[in-house]
KEKE-3310 file (N, C-alpha, C; in steps of 0.2 Angstrom, whole numbers, plus 5000, padded with zeros to 4 digits):
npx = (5004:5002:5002:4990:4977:4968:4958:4953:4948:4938:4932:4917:4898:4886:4873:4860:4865:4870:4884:4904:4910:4921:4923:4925:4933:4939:4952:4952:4960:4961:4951:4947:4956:4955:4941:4945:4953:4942:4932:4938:4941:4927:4920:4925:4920:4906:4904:4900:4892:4889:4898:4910:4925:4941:4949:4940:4944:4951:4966:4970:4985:4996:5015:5014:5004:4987:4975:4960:4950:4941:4929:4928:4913:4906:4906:4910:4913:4909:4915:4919:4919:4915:4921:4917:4917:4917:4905:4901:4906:4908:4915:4923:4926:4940:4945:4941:4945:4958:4961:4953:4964:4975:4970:4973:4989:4993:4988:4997:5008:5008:5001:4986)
npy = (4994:5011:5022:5031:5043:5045:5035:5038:5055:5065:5077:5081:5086:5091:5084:5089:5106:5107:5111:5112:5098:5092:5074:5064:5050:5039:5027:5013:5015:5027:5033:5031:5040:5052:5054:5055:5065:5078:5076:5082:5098:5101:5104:5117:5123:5123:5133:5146:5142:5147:5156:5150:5150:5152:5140:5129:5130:5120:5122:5118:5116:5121:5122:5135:5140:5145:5133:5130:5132:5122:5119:5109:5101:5091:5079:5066:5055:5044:5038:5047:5061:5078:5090:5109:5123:5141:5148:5161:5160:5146:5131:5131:5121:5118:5120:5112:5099:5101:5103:5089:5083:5089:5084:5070:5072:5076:5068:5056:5062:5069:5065:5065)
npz = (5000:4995:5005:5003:5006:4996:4986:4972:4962:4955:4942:4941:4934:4947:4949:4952:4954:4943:4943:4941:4953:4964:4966:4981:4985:4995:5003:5013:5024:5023:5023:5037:5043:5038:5042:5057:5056:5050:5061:5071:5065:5062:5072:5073:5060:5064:5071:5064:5051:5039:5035:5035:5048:5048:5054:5050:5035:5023:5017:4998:4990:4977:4977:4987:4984:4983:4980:4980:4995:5002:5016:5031:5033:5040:5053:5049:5035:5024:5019:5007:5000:4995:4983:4981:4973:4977:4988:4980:4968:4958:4955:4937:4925:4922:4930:4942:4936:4937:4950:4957:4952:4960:4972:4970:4969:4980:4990:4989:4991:4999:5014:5025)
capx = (5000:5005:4997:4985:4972:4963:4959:4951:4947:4937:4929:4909:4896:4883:4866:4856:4865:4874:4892:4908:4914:4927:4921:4933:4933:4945:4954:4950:4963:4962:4943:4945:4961:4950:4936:4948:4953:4934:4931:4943:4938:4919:4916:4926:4915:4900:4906:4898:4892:4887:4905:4918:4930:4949:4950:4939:4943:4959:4970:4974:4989:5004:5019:5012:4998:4980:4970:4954:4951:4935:4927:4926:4905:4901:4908:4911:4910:4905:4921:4919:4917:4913:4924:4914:4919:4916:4899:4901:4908:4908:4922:4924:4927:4947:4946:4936:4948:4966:4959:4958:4972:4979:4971:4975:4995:4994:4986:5003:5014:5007:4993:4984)
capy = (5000:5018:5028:5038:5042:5046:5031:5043:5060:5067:5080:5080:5091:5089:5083:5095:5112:5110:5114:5106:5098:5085:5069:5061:5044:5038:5022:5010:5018:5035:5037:5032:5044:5056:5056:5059:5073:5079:5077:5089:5103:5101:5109:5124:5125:5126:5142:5149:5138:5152:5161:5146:5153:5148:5136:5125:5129:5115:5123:5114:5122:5120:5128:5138:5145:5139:5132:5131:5128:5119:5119:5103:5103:5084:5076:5061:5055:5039:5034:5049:5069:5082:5100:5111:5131:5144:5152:5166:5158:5141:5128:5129:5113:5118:5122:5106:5096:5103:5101:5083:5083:5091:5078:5064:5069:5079:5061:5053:5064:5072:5062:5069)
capz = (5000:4994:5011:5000:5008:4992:4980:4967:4965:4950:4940:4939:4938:4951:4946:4955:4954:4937:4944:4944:4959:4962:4970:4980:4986:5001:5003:5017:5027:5019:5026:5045:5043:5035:5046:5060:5055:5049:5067:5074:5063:5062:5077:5072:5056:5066:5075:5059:5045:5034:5033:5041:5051:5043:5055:5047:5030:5022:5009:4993:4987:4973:4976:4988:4979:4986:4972:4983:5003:5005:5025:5031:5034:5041:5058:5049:5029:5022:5013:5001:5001:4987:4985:4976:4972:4984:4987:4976:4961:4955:4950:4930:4922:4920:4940:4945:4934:4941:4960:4955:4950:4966:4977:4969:4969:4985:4995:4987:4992:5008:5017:5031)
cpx = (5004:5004:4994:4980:4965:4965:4956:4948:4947:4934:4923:4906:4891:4876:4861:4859:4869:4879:4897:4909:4919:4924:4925:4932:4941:4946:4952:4953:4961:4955:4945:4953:4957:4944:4937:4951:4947:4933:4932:4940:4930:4918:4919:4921:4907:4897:4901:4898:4891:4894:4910:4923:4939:4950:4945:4940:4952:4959:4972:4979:4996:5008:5017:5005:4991:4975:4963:4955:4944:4935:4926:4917:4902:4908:4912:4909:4911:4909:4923:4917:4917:4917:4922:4918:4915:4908:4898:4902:4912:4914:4921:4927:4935:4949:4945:4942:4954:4965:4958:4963:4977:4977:4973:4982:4995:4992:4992:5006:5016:5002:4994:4987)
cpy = (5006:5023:5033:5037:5042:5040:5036:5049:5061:5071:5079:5087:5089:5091:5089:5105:5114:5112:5108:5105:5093:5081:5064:5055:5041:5030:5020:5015:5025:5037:5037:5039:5051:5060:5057:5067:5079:5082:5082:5094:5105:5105:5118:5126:5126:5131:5144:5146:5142:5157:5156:5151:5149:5141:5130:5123:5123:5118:5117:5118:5119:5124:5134:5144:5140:5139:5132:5128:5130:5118:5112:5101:5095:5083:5069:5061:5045:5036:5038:5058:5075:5089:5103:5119:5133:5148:5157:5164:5150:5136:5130:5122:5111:5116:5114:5101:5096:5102:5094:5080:5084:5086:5074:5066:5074:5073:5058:5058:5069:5072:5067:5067)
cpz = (5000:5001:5008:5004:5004:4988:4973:4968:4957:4948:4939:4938:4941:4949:4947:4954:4946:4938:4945:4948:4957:4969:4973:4983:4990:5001:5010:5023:5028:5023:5033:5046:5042:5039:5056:5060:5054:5056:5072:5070:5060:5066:5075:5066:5060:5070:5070:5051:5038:5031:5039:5043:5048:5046:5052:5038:5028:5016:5005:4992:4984:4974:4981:4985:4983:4981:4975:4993:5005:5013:5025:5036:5037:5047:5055:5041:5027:5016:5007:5004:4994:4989:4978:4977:4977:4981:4983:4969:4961:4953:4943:4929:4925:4930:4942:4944:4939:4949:4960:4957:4957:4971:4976:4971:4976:4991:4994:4991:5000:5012:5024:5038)
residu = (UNK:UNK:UNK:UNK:UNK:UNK:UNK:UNK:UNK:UNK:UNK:UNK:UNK:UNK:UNK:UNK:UNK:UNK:UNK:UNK:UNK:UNK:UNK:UNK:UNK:UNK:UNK:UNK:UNK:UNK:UNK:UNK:UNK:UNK:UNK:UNK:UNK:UNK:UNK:UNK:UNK:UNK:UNK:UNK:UNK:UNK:UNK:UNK:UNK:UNK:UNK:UNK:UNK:UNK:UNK:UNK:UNK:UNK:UNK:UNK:UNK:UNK:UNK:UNK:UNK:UNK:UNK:UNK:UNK:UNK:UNK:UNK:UNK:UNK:UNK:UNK:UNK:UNK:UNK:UNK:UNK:UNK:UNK:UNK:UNK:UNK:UNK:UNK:UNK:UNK:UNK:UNK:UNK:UNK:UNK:UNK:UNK:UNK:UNK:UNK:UNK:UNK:UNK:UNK:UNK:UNK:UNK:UNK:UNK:UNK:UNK:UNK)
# end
């Protein structure tokens, strides 16, 4: 075993709102790692689910750049979690795709 937490991690867009997201899907490991961590920063997202406070929000980022930093919104997930664009403005395809991209090789290369 590689230690990914993530077995795949993909572009969609979502049935209901018509937007891309990226659908990511955790390895056996990768989820109860996952849903430790969730754990821990839930309760800061609920300071304020309307506007998360930073502490619960988790930078993506290459190079030091942050490609998006989705709040972690559930106590616990189900093997699997969705990162969409931010309230105000949407993933695009290109975006959706490249954050992907980022979890797939960011779970290689620096598990949680």
């Amino acid at each position: 075993m590689d230690g990914s937490v993530v077995k795949t991690a993909s572009a969609v867009i979502d049935g209901a709102t018509r937007q891309w997201e990226v659908d990511v899907m955790f390895t056996k490991a990768g989820s109860a790692t996952f849903n430790r961590y969730a754990a821990r920063h839930y309760a800061c997202y609920r300071k304020n689910v309307t506007n998360p406070p930073f502490c619960a929000l988790q930078a993506i980022d290459l190079n030091g750049v942050v490609e998006s930093a989705p709040a972690v919104e559930a106590r616990a997930y189900d093997g699997a979690a969705t990162i969409s664009g931010s309230l105000t403005r949407p993933f695009s395809k290109a975006e959706a795709t490249r954050a992907a991209s980022l979890v797939r090789t960011a779970s290689k290369a620096a598990p949680l």
